[in-house]
N, C-alpha and C positions, 0 to 999 in steps of 0.2 A: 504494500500500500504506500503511494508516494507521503513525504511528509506535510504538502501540502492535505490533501486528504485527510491525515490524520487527524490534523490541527481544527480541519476546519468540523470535523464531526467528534473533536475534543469538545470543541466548543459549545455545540448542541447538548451533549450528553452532561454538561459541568450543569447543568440546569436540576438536575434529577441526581446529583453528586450530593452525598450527605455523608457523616463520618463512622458510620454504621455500615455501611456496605461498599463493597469495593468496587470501582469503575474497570474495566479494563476492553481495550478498543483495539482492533487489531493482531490481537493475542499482545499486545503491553501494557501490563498495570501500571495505571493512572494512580502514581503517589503522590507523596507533599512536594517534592522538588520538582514535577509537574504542573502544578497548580501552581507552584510561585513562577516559573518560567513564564506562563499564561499572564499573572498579576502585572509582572513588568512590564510585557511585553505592551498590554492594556494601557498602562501606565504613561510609557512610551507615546501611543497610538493619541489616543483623547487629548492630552495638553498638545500635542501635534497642529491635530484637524483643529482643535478651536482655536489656538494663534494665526492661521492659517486662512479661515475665515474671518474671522474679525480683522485681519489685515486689509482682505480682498472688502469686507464689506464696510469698509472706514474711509471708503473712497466717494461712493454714493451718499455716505451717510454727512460727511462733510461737506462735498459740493450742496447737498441740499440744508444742511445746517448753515455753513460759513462759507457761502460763494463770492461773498468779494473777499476775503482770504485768500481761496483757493485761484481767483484769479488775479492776484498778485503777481508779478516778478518774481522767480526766484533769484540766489545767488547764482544759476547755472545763467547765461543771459541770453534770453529771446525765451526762456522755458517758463511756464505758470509752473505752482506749488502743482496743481492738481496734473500736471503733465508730468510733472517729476515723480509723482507720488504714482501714477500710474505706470511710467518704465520702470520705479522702484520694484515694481509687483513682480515681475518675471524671475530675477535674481533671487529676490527674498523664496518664493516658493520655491524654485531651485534648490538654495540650502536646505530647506528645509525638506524637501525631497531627500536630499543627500545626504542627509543628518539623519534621516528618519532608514536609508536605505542601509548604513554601516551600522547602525545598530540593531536593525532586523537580523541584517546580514551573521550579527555574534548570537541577536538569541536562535536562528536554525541553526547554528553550530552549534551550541549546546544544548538545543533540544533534541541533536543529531545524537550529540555523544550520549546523553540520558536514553536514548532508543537503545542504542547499542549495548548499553549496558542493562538492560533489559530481556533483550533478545539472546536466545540460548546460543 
């Protein structure tokens, strides 16, 4: 079963997960070092998407809040705040793409190595 798969019907089952009975998915039992790998990973994900969006929706929200603000001069010259703030956008989500992708990248590896050791 690839580990995307795994993960992602980890995920359904942690629903019906109680400490009473044991999960196990793919012939691996789902322990505590499981479910914390899950937690971070969560962890990771949500403060992610919500700077992420409130980035992308800070732009509408101010043109319609403070538009002669936003149509100011910047210090870049010929550019308004709200043109800067909108090339802003591409890079910033970029990093955070990038930021978001090397540390996925460490929890499948160790959700790799937790398989393995699992696996007879």
């Amino acid at each position: 079963m690839p580990l995307q798969a795994l993960v992602i019907q980890l995920l359904f089952e942690l629903n019906k997960f109680t400490d009473s009975c044991e999960l196990v998915i793919g012939g691996i039992r789902v322990d505590e070092r499981v479910l914390e790998l899950i937690r971070r990973k969560k962890r990771l994900l949500i403060p992610n998407l919500a700077i992420i969006f409130l980035f992308y929706f800070m732009l509408p929200l101010s043109l319609i809040f403070y538009p002669d603000f936003m149509n100011k001069k910047s210090f870049v010259t010929g550019v308004t705040w709200a043109w800067l703030y909108a090339f802003l956008q591409l890079p910033f989500v970029w990093f955070m793409v990038w930021l978001y992708h090397v540390k996925a990248k460490q929890f499948d590896r160790r959700m790799e190595e937790t398989i393995q050791e699992e696996l007879p």
